[in-house]
NUMARVEX-417207 format. One record per residue (C-alpha): x, y, z. Coordinates in nm, 4 decimals. Example, Ala and Ser with C-alpha at 12.3 -4.5 7.8 and 13.67 -1.06 7.14 Angstrom:
BEGIN
site px->1.2300 | py->-0.4500 | pz->0.7800
site px->1.3670 | py->-0.1060 | pz->0.7140
// end
This chain:
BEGIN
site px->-0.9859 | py->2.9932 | pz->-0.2189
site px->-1.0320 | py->2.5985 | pz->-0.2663
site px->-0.8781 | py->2.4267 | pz->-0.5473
site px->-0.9216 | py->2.0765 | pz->-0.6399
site px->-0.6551 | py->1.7875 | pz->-0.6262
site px->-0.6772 | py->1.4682 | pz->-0.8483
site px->-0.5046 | py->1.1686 | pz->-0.6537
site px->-0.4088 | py->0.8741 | pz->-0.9197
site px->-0.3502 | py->0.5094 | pz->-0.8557
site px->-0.2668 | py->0.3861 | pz->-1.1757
site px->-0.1611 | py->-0.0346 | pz->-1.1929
site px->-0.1043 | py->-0.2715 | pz->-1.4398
site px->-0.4273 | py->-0.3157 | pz->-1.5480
site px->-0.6240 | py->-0.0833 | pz->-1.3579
site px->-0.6603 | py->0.3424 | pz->-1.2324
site px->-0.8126 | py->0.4238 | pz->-0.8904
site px->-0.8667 | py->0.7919 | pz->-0.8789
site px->-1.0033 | py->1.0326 | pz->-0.5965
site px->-1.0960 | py->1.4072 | pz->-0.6399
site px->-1.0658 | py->1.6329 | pz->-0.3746
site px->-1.1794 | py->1.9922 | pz->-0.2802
site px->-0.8541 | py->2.1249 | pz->-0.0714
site px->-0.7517 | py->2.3355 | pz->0.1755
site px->-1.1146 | py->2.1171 | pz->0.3451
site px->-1.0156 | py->1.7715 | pz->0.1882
site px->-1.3670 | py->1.6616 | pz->0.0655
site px->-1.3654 | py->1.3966 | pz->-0.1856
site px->-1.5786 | py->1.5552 | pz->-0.4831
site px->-1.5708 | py->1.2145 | pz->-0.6767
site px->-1.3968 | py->0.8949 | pz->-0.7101
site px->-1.4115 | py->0.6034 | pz->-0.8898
site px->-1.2155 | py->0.3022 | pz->-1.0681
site px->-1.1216 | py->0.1808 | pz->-1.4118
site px->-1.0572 | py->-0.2129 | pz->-1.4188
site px->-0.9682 | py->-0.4701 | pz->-1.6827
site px->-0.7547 | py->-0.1953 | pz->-1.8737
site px->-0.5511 | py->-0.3550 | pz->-2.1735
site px->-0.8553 | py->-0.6701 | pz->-2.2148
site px->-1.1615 | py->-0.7085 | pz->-2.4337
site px->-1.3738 | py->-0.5078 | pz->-2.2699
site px->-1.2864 | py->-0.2984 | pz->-1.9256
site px->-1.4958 | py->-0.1449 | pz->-1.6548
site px->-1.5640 | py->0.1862 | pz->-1.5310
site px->-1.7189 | py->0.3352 | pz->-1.2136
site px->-1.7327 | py->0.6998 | pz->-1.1158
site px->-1.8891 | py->0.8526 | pz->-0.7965
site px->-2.1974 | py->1.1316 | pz->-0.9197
site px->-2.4267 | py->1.3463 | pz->-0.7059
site px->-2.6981 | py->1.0881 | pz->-0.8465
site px->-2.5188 | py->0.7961 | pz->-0.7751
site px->-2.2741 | py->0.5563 | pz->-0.8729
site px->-2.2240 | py->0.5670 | pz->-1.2936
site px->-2.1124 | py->0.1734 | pz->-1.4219
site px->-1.9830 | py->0.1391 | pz->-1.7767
site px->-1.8210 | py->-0.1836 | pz->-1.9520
site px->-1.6671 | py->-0.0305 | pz->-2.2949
site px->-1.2881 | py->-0.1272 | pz->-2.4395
site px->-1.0195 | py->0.0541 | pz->-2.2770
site px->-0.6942 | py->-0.1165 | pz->-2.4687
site px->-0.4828 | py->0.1622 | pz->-2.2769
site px->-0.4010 | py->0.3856 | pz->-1.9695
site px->-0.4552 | py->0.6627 | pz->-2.2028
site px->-0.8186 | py->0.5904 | pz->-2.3103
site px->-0.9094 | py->0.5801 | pz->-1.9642
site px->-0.7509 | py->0.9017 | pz->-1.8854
site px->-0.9663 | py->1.0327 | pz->-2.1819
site px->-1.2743 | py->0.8779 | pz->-2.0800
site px->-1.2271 | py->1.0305 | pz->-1.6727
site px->-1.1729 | py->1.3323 | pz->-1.7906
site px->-1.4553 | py->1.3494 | pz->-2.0543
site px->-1.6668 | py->1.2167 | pz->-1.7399
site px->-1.6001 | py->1.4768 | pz->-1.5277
site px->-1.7417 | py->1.7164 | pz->-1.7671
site px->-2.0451 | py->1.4868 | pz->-1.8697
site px->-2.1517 | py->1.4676 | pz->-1.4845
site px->-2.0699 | py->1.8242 | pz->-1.3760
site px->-1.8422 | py->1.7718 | pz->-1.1436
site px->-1.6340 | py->2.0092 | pz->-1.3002
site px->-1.7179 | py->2.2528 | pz->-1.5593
site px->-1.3642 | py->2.3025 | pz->-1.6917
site px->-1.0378 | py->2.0522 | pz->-1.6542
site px->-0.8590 | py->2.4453 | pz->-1.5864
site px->-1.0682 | py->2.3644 | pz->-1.2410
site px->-0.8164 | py->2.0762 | pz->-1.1401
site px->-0.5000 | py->2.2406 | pz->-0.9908
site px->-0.2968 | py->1.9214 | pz->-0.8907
site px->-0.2440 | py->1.5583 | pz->-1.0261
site px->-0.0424 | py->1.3297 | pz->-0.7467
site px->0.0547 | py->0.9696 | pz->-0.9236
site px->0.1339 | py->0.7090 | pz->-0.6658
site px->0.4602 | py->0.5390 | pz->-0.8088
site px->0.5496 | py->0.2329 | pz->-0.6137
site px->0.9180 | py->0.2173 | pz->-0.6626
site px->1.1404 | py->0.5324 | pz->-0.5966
site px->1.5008 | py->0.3822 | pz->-0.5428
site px->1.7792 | py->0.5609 | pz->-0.3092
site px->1.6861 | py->0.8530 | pz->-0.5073
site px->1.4059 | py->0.9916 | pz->-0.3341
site px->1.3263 | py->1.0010 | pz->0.0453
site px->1.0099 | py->1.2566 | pz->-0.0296
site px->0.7583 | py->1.2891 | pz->-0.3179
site px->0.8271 | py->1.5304 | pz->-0.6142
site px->0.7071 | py->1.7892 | pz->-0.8941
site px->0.7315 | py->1.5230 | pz->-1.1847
site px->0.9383 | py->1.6085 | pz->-1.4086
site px->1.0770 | py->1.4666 | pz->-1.7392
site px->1.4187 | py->1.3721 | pz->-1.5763
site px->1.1709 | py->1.2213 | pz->-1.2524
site px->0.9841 | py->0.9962 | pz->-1.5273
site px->1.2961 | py->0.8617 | pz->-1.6738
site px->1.4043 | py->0.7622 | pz->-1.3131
site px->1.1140 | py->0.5886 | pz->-1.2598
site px->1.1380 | py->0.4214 | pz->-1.6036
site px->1.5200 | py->0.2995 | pz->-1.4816
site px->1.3505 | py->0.1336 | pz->-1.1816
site px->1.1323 | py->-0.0373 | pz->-1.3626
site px->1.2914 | py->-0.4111 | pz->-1.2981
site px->1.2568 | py->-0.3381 | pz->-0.9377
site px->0.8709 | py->-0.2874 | pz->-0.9436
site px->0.7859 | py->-0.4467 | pz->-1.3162
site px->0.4276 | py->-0.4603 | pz->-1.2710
site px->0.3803 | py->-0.1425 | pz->-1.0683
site px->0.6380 | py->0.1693 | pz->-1.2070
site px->0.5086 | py->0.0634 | pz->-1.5967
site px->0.1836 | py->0.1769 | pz->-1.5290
site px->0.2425 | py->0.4812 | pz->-1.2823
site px->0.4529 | py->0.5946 | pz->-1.5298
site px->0.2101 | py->0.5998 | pz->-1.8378
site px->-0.0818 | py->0.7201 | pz->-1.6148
site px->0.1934 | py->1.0000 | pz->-1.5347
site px->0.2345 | py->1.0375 | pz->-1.9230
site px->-0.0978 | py->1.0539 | pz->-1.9822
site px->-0.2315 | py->1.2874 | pz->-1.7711
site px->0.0011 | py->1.5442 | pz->-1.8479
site px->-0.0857 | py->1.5369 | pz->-2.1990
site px->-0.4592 | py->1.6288 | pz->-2.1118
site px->-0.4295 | py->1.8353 | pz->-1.8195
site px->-0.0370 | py->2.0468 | pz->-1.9122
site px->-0.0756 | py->2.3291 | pz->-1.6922
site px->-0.1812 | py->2.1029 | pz->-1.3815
site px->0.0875 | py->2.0556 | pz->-1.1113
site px->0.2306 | py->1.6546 | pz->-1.1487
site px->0.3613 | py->1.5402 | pz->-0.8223
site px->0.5043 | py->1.1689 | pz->-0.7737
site px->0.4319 | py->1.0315 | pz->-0.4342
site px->0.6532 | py->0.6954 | pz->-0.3979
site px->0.5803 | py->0.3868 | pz->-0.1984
site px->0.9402 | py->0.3652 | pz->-0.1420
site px->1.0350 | py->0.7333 | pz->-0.0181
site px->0.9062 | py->0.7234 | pz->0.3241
site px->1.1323 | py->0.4102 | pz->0.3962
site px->1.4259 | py->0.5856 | pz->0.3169
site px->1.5003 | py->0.6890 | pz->0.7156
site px->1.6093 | py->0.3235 | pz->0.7660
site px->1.9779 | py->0.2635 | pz->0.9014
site px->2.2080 | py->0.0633 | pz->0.7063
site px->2.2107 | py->-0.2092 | pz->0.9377
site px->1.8004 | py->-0.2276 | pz->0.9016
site px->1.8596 | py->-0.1879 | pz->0.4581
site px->2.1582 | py->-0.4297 | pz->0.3468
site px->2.1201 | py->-0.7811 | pz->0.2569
site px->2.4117 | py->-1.0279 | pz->0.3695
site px->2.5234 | py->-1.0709 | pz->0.0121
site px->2.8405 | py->-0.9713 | pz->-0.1309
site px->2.8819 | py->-0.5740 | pz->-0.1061
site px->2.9637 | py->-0.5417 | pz->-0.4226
site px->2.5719 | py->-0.5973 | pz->-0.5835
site px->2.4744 | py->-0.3150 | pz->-0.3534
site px->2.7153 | py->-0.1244 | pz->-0.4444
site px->2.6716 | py->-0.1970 | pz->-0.8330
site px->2.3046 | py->-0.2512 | pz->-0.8671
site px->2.1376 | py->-0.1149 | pz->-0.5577
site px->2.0384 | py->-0.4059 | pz->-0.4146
site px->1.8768 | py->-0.3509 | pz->-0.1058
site px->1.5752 | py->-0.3428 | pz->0.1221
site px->1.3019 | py->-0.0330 | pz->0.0026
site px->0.9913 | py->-0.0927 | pz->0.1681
site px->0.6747 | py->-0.0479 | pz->0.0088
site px->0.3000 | py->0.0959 | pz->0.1277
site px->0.4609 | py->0.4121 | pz->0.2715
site px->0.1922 | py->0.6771 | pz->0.1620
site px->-0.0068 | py->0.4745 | pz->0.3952
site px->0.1991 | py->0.3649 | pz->0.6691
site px->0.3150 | py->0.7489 | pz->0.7244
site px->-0.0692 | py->0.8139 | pz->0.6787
site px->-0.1330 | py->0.5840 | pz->1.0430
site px->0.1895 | py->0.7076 | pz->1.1769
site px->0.0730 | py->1.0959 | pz->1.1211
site px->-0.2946 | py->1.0211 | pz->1.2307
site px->-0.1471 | py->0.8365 | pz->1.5713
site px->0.0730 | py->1.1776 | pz->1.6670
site px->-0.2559 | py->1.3543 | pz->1.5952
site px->-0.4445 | py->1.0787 | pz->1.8663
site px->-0.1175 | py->1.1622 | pz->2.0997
site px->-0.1585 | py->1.5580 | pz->2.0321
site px->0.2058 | py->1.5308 | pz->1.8794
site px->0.3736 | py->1.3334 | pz->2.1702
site px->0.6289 | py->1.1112 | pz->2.0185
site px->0.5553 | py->0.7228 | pz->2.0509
site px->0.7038 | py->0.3886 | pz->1.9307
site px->0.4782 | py->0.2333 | pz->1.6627
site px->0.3686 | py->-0.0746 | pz->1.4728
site px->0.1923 | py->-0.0417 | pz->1.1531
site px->0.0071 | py->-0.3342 | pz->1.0144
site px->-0.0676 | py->-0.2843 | pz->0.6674
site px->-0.2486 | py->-0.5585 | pz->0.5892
site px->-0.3997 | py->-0.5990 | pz->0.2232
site px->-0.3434 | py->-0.8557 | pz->-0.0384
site px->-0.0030 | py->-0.6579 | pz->-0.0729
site px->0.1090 | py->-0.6377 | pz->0.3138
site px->0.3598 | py->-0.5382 | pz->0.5094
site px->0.4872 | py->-0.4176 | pz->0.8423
site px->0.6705 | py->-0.1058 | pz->1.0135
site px->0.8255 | py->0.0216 | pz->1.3015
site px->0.8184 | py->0.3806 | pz->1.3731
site px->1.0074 | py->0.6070 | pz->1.6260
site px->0.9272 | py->0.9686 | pz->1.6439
site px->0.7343 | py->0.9592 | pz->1.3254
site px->1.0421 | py->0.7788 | pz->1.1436
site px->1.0393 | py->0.4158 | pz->0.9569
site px->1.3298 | py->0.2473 | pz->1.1454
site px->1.2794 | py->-0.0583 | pz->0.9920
site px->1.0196 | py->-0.2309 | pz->0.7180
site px->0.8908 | py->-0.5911 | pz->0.6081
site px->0.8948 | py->-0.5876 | pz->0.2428
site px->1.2135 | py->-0.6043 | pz->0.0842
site px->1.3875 | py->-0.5308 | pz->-0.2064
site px->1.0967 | py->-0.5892 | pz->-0.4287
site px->0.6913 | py->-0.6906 | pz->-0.2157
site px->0.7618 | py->-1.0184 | pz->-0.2671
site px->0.9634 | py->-0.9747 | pz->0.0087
site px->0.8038 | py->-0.9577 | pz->0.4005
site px->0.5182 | py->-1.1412 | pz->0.5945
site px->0.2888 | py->-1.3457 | pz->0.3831
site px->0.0415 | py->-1.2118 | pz->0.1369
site px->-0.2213 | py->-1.2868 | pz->-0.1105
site px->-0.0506 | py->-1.4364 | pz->-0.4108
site px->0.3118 | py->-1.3595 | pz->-0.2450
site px->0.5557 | py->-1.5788 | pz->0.0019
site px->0.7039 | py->-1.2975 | pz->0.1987
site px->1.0553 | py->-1.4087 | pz->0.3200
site px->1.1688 | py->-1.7624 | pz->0.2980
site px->1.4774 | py->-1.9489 | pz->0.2864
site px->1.6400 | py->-1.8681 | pz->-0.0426
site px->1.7418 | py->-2.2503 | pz->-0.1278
site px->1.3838 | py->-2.3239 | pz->-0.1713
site px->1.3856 | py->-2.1174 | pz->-0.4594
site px->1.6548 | py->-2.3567 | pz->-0.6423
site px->1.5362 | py->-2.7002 | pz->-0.5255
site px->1.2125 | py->-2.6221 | pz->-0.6734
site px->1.3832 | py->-2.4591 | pz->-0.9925
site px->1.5606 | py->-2.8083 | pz->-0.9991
site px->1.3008 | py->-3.0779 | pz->-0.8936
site px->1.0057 | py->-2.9558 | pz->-1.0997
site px->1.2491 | py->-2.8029 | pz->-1.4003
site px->1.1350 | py->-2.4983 | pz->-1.3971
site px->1.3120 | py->-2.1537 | pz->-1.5231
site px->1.4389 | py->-1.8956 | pz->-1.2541
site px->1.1718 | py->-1.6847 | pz->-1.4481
site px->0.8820 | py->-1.9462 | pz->-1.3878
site px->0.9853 | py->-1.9940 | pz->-1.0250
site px->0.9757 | py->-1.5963 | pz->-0.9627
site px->0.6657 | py->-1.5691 | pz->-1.1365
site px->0.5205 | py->-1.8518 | pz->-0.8830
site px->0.6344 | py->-1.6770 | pz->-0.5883
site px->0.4454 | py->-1.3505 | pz->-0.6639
site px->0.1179 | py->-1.4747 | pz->-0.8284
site px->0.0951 | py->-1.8451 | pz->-0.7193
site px->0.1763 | py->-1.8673 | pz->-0.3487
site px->0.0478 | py->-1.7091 | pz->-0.0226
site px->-0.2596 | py->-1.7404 | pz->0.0806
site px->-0.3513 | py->-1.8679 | pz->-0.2276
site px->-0.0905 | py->-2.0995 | pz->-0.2683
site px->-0.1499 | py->-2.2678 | pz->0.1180
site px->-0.5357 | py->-2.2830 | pz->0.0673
site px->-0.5661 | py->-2.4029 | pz->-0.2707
site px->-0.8801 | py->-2.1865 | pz->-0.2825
site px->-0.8363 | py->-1.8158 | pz->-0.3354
site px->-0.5977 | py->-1.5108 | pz->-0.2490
site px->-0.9060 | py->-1.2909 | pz->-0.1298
site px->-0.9692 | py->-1.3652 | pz->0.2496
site px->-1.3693 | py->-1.3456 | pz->0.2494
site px->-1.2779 | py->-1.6982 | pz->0.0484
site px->-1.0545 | py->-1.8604 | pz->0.2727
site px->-1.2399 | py->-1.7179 | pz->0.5828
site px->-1.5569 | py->-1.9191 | pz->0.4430
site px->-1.3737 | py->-2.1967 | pz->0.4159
site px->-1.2437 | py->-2.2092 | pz->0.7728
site px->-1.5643 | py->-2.1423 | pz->0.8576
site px->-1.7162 | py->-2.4692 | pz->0.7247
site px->-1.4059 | py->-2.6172 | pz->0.8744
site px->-1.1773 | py->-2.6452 | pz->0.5799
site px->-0.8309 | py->-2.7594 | pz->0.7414
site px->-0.6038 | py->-2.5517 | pz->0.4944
site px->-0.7905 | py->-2.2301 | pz->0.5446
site px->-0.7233 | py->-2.3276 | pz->0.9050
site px->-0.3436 | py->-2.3640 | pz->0.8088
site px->-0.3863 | py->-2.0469 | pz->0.6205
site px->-0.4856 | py->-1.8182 | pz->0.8831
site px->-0.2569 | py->-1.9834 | pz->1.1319
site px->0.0481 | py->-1.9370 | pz->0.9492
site px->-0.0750 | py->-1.5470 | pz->0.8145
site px->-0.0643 | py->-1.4171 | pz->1.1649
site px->0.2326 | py->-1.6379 | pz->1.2977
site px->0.4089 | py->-1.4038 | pz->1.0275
site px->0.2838 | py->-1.1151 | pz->1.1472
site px->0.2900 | py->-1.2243 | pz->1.4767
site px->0.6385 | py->-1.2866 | pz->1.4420
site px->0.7179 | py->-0.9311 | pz->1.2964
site px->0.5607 | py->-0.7946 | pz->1.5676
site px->0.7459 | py->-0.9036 | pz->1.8325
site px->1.0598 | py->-0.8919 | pz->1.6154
site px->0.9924 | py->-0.5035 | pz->1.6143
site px->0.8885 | py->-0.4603 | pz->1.9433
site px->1.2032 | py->-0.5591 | pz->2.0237
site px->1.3594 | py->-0.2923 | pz->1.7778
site px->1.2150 | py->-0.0381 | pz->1.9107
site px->1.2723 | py->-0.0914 | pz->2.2771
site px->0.9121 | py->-0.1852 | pz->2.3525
site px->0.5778 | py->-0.0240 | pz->2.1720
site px->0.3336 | py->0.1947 | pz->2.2968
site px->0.1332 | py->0.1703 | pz->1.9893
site px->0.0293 | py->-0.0838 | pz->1.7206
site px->-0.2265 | py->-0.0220 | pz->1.4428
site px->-0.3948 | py->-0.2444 | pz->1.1863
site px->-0.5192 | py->-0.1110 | pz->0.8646
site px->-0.5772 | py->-0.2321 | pz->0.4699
site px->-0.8529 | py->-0.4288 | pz->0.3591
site px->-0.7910 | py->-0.7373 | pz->0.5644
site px->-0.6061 | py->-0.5275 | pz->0.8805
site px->-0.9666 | py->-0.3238 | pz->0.8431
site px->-1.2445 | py->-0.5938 | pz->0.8034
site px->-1.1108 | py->-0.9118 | pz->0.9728
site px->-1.1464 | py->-0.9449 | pz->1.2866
site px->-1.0654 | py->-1.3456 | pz->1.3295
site px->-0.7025 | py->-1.2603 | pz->1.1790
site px->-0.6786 | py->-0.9782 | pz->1.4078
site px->-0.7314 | py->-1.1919 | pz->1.6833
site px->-0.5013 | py->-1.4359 | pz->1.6326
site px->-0.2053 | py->-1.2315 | pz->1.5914
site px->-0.2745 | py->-1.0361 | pz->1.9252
site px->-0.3210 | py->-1.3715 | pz->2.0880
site px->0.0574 | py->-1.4391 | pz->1.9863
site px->0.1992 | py->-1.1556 | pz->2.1230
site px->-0.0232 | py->-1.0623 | pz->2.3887
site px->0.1277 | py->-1.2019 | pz->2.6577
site px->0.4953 | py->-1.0934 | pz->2.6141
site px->0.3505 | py->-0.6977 | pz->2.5271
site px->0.1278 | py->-0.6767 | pz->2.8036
site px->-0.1892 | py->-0.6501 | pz->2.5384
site px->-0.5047 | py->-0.6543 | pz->2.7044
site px->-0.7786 | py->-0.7026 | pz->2.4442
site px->-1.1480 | py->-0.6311 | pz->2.4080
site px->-1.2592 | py->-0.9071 | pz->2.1630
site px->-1.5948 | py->-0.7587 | pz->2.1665
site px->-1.4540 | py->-0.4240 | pz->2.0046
site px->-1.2411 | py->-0.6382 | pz->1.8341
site px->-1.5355 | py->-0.8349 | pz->1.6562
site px->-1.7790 | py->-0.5142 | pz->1.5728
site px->-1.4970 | py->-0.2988 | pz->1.4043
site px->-1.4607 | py->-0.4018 | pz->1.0624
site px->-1.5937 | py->-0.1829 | pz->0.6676
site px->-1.3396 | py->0.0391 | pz->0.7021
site px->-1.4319 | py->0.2640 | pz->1.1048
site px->-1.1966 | py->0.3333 | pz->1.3473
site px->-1.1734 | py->0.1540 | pz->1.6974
site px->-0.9703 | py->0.1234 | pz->1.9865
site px->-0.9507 | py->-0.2652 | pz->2.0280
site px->-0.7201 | py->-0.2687 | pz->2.3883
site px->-0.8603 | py->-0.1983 | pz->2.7411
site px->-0.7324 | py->0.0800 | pz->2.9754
site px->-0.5567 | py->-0.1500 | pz->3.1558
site px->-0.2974 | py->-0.2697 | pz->2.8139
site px->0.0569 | py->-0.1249 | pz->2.8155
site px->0.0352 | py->-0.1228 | pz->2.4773
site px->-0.2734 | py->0.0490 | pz->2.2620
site px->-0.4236 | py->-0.1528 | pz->1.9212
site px->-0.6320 | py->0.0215 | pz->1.7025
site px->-0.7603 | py->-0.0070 | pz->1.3817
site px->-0.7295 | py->0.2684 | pz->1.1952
site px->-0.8563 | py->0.2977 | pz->0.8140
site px->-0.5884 | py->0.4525 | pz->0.5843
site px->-0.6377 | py->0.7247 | pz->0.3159
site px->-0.3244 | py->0.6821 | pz->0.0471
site px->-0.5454 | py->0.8983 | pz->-0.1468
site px->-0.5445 | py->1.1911 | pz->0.0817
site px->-0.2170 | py->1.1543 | pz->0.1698
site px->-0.1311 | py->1.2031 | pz->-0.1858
site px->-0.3243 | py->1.5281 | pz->-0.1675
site px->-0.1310 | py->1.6573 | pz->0.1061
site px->0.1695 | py->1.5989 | pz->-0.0314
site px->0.0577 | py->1.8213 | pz->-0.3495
site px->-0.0696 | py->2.0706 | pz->-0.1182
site px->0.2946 | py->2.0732 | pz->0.0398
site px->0.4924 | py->2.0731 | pz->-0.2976
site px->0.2450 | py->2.3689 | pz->-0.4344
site px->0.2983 | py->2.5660 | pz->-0.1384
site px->0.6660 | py->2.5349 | pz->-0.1421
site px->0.7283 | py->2.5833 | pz->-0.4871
site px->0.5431 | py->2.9403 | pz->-0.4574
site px->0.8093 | py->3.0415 | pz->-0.1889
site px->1.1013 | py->2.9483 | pz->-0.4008
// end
């Protein structure tokens, strides 16, 4: 008998949701709620008709909640909210405490509330899209699905900072990874491409959050982001790793709190912060275009970054038979993808088919190396969504054996 899931993305200020018909995993509806907590928000929700746009106040995660639900029943998608079996949260920020998602629970949420300073714009909001969910649909199954939990396979060696022991020790201070629903999304849909044969992987998730992992066997052996995603390769609006006493000299030389300096590292710097003109690609990409020379910075130092990763786990693993891009700019840019294989072709043996290479982009699959590469690149779209699904799937099935 099919049942339907409900897969929730719920962030500061916005809630991406995806409904889905299981045990055949076809999306009945999805849709997005933006601009939550301003004047006036936005609303968008997949019908058999077509898309459904609405600007009306949403001042919380709750009245959106309220107004997807009443939606649901308005368009027919459902005819009762009894229909929806399953709500998986994405929570970004799971700790040591969790190397798999979870039925959530009222001792899960205040976990998640406890790691709040570790992901303060992120856990917040999972949490109250959590709360509020459960207050409309009781009965459902909740399951938390955490950026952080499929990270947790990394060695020591590949999770401790060089700081004093004693902070890790006393506050947990530590690399956790983020993006794992989707990098264990690529890594599961490679062993299906291999028909289960084990191979050494590199998964580029690059979005305007990015980040990079190796995988052995299935396993994260090591990640980019760090102990928070400011950590990593470059992003959007974030540095990625850099040397920590840049951090003070500008606290110092412009007078600026440790607060104000953080603050400019995750909103203020990237790609935004090199090109001066925007942290969405399609932006700098016109710019280079038209032969802007700090888009042309931009874009050169993006994929030296992940250029640099690359070859940084290529060596970790003991060479790669694999690499994947995926995320909106790992999807839909083919110029970036370029230039990063260009780096590291030579020393991996990467043969590349630019041609491929400049027709895959909107989100389709493609093999982008020749026969003749020792190592495969692909592109291959993710689906957190779905994997949020399965997981549910999992935890419901499991919890009826116990």
């Amino acid at each position: 008998m099919s049942k339907l899931v409900l897969a929730i993305n719920s962030g500061s200020s916005s809630l991406k949701f995806k409904l889905f018909k299981v045990p055949s995993e076809k999306v009945i509806t999805s849709g997005l709620f933006e601009r939550i907590t301003q004047k006036m928000g936005a609303f968008r929700i997949k019908t058999e008709t077509g898309e459904v746009r609405r600007e009306l106040p949403l001042p919380n995660h709750e009245v959106a909640v309220n107004v997807l639900t009443k939606a649901l029943i308005e368009f027919k998608i459902v005819k009762s909210l009894d229909e929806i079996n399953a709500v998986g949260h994405r929570v970004v920020q799971g700790g040591k405490y969790y190397n798999d998602s979870v039925e959530f629970t009222d001792e899960v949420a205040a976990l998640v509330e406890k790691l709040s300073p570790f992901a303060p714009l992120h856990n917040p909001a999972n949490l109250t899209g959590y709360e509020a969910f459960k207050k409309i649909l009781p009965d459902a199954l909740h399951v938390a699905v955490f950026d952080t939990s499929y990270h947790q396979t990394m060695a020591p060696e590949d999770y401790l900072f060089p700081i004093p022991y004693e902070y890790y020790e006393k506050y947990d201070i530590r690399r956790y990874g983020a993006h794992g629903t989707s990098h264990k999304f690529i890594a599961d849909e490679v062993t299906k491409i291999n028909k289960g044969k084990p191979c050494n992987l590199i998964v580029c998730h690059l979005g305007n959050g990015a980040s990079i992992t190796a995988v052995k066997d299935g396993k994260c052996v090591a990640t980019s982001m760090g102990f928070t995603p400011l950590g990593g390769i470059m992003m959007g609006t974030r540095t990625g790793d850099l040397d920590p006493s840049v951090f003070y000299f500008v606290s110092k030389l412009e007078d600026k709190s440790p607060e104000e300096v953080y603050d400019m590292f995750n909103i203020k710097s990237g790609m935004l912060g090199v090109s001066g003109i925007s942290s969405d690609v399609r932006d700098v990409e016109n710019a280079l275009l038209q032969g802007n020379e700090r888009a042309k910075h931009t874009f050169d130092l993006y994929s030296r970054r992940v250029a640099d990763y690359i070859g940084q786990y290529h060596i970790r693993l003991g060479g790669t038979d694999t690499i994947v891009f995926t995320a909106g700019i790992g999807e839909n840019v083919p110029g970036i993808r370029k230039q990063i294989i260009d780096k590291v072709k030579d020393a991996m043996g990467i043969e590349f088919d630019d041609e491929q290479n400049s027709l895959t982009r909107g989100g389709i699959y493609g093999l982008l190396s020749t026969k003749n590469s020792k190592v495969k690149v692909y592109v291959i779209p993710t689906d957190e969504e779905l994997m949020i699904v399965r997981d549910c799937v999992r935890i419901a099935e499991n919890k009826k054996k116990k």
